[in-house]
N, C-alpha and C positions, 0 to 999 in steps of 0.2 A: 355550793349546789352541785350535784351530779349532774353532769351534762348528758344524762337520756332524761332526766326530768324535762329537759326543751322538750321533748319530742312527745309526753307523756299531760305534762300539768298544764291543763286547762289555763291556770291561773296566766301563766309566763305564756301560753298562745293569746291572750287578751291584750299584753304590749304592741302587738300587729295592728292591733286595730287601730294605735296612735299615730302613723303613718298620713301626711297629707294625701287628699284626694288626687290631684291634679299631676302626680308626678312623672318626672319627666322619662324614666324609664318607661313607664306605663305607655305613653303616648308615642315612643317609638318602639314597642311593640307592637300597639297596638294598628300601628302603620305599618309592620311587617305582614301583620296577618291582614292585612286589607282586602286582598284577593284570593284569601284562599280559603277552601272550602272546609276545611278542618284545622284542628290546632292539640299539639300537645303541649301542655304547658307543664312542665319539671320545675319541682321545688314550690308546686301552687299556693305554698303556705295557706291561708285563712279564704284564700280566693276571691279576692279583692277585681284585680284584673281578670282571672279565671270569668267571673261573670260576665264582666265587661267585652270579653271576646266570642259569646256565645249568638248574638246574632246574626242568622243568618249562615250558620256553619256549627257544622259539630266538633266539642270542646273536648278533651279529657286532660284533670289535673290530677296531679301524683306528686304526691309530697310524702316525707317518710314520719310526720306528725301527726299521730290519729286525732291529738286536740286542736290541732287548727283547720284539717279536713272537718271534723265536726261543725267546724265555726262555717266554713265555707259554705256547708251542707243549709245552712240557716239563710242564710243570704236569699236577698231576692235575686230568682232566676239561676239558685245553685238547685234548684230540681232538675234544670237543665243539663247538667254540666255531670258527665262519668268520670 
């Protein structure tokens, strides 16, 4: 497989989504951004966390994958999130 395919095929952005909910990265980020009013989140893949970080503060995620910002874009609460 050509590796811009990651960046491109829908298909291989859908492996994200097989990721447990509860992960432990997530939860200490998610405590980094505890207090603070904004967040940029790099590499927001499919925007899992990206949502997760939107209340109560403003989000922007940036990832170099138009099909897993796609995916992000679908989530509840990625209306939210620039």
């Amino acid at each position: 497989m050509n590796t811009r395919n990651i960046f491109t095929d829908p298909a291989v952005a859908q492996f994200y989504e097989l990721t447990p909910r509860d992960r432990q990265d997530h939860l200490f980020c998610k405590s980094l951004a505890r207090n603070a009013s904004s967040v940029l989140d790099l590499g927001c893949g499919t925007g899992e966390l990206t949502v997760q970080l939107v209340k109560g503060r403003r989000v922007v995620g940036l990832d170099p994958a138009g099909a897993m910002l796609d995916i992000a874009r679908t989530r509840p609460g990625g209306e939210q999130v620039t």
